[in-house]
N, C-alpha and C positions, 0 to 999 in steps of 0.2 A: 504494500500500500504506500503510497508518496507522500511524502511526509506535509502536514497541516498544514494549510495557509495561515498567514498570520494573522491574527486581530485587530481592526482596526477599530479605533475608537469613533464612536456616533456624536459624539457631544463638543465636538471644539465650536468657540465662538465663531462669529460671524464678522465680528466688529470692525478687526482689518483687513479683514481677504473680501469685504463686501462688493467694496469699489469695484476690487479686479473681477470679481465674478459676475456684475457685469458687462464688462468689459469686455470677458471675455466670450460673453452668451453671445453681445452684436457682433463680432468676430463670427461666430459661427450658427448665425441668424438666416443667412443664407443658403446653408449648407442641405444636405438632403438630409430628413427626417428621418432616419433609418431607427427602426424599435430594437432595442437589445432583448427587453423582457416587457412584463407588463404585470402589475401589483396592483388587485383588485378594482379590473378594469382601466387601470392608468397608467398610461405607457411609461418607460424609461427608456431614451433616447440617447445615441450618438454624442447630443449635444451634451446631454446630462455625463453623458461618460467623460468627456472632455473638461467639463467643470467640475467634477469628483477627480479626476486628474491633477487639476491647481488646487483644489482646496488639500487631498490628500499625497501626492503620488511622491514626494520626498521622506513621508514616512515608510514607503513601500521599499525603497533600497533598488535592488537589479533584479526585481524577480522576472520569469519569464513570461513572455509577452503574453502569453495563454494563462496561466496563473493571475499575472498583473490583472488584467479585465475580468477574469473570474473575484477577484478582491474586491476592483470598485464597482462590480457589477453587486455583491455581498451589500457593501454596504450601502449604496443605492437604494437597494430592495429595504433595510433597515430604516434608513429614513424614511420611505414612503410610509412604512408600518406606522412607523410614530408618528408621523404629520398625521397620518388617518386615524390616529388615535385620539391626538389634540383635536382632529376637527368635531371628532365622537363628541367631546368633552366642551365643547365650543370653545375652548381657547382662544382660538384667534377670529372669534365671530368680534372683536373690538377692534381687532386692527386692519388697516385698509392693504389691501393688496398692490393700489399707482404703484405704479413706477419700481414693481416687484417684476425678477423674473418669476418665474413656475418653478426653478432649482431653488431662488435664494428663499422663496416662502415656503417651501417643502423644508429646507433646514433650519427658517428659523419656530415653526411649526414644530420640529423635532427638538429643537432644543427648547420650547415650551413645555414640550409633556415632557421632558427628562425631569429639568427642574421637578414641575410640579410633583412627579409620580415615583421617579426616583432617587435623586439626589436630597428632597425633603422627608421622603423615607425613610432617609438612615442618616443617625444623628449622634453624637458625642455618647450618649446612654448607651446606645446598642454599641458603639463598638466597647464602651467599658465593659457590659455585659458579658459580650465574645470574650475580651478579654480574660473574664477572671472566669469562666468556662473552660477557655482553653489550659490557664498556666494557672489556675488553681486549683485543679485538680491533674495538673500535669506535677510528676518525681524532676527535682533537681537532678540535673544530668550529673553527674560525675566525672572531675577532673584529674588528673595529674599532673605536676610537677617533675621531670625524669630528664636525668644526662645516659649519656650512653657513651662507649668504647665501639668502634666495628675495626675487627681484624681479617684478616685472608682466611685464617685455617682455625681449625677444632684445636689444633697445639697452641699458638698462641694464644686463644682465647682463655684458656684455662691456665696458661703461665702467667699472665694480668690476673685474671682471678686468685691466683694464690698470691701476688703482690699485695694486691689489696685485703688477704683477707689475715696476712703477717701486717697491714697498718699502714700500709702505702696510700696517698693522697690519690681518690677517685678520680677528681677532675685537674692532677697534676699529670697523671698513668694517658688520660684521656689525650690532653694537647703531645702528648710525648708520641703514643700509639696510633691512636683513633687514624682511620684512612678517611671518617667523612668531613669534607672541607665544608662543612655549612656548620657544623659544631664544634671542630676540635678546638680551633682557638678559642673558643671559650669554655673548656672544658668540658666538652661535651654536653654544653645547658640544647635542652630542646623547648623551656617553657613549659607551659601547662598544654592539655593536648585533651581529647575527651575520645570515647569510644567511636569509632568507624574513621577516626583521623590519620592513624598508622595502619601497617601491614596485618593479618590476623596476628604472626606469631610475635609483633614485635608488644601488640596490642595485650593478649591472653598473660604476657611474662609481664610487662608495666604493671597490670591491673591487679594482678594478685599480691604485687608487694606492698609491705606497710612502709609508711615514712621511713625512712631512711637504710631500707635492706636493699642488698645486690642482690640481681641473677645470677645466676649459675649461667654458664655461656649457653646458644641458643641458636640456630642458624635461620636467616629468611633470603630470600633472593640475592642478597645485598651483600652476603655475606656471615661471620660471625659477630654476636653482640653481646657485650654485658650492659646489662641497665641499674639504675638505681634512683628510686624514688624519693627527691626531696620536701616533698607538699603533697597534701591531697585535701581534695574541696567539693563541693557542692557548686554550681554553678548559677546564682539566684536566676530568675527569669529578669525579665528585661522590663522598664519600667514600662508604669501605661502610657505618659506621657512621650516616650522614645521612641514610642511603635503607632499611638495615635493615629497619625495622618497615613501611615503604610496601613493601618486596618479601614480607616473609616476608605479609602480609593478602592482598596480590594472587595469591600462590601457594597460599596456601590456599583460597583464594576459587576459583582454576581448578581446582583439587582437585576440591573440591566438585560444581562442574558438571559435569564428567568423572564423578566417581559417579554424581549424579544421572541424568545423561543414560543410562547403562547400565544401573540401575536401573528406569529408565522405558523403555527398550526392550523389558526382560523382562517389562517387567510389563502386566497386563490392566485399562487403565485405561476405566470408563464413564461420559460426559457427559451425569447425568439431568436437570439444568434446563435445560427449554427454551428460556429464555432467553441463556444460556451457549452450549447447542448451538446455535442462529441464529448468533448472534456469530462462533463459528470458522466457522460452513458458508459463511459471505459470504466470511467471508479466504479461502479457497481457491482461486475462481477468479481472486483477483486475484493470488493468490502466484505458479499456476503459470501467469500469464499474461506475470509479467517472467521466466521461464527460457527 
């Protein structure tokens, strides 16, 4: 299966790309009316593809050219949904349509019922809520603190370990020994580190020591290791305030899709370029070929 198109966001303002869009409609006011789809009874057009090009197509990156139109073809279809929802809701039964295109009142239409329906949806409470949902009844991860030795062979490893275990200085043995150049000079300090950070086996030998015990040497791809654990912690959760504005986007942002997604269930969506229509009719067999 090919991997996901990207996401594009339905809600950027209008305010400075208004002018150019436009600008850019009488530009292409002439041109043939060709339908790409059509979203409960109302076309989307060439034109319409070409001004979802300026308004988004820099967030789009070098996708390919069949994908790229499949995206603003995507969100196209999104906005109509929502302008047809704000017009359900009379939203914009107060403001005049002059000297509107048909694109820029479809997206300022869409960024009415977002406001209203989603973005005032989710609010400071709910995401404190999530919050202490999530990391209040989540376990403090677990840290360590650990330097380490890595030698070539099973004989050295264990000629360091009986240095150190007659009172030889761990992390003097380390700068002297140690072959990893990311630690030796500081005596093999690696910091604190938390499970799925290191290799399994370098992970299992850290985890099980207490403050201040060595391994026994060890071998992982890398080579041979001794470890020894100087700290070990709990790792608090992160405050609410720190994570605030990363939860409340991410909750509006599922919002969102959830609308969306309900929206386009009810609604009678048609794929007139047949360029576009190839493109889905090939995903199909191979979608319900992995269920």
């Amino acid at each position: 299966m090919e991997a996901s198109e990207p996401s594009v966001s339905f809600m950027r303002p209008l305010l400075a790309g208004a002018i150019a869009l436009v600008f850019l409609w009488c530009l292409a006011a002439g041109a043939q009316e060709a339908a790409v789809a059509k979203v409960n009874g109302r076309l989307i057009t060439e034109s319409d593809m070409k001004l979802a090009e300026a308004e988004i197509g820099s967030d789009l990156g070098t996708l390919p050219d069949v994908t790229r139109r499949r995206v603003l073809l995507e969100f196209l279809i999104e906005n109509q949904l929502f302008a047809d929802a704000a017009e359900n809701q009379k939203l914009g039964s107060g403001a005049s349509s002059d000297g509107r295109t048909q694109y820029a009142r479809r997206s300022a239409l869409r960024d009415l019922f977002f406001d209203k329906n989603v973005r005032a949806a989710i609010n400071e409470g709910d995401a404190r809520k999530f919050y202490e949902t999530q990391h209040g009844s989540a376990k403090q991860e677990e840290e360590v603190r650990a330097r380490h030795i890595l030698v070539e062979s099973k004989e050295k490893a264990w000629d360091v370990y009986e240095m150190i275990a007659r009172g030889s200085d761990f992390a003097t043995l380390a700068k002297r020994f140690s072959l990893d150049p990311g630690s030796k000079d500081q005596g093999g300090e690696l910091g604190y580190f938390g499970r799925g950070q290191m290799v399994p086996q370098f992970e299992e030998a850290a985890f099980k020591l207490k403050r201040g015990e060595v391994s026994e040497p060890f071998e992982t791809q890398f080579g041979w290791h001794l470890v020894r654990v100087d700290e070990r912690r709990r790792r608090p959760a992160p405050a609410f305030e720190a994570v605030k504005d990363q939860m409340l986007a991410a909750m509006i942002h599922q919002k969102a899709q959830q609308i969306a997604t309900d929206l386009r269930r009810k609604a009678q969506i048609e794929y007139i370029d047949p360029q576009i229509r190839r493109s889905m009719q090939n995903e199909r067999p191979r979608t319900s070929a992995k269920r």
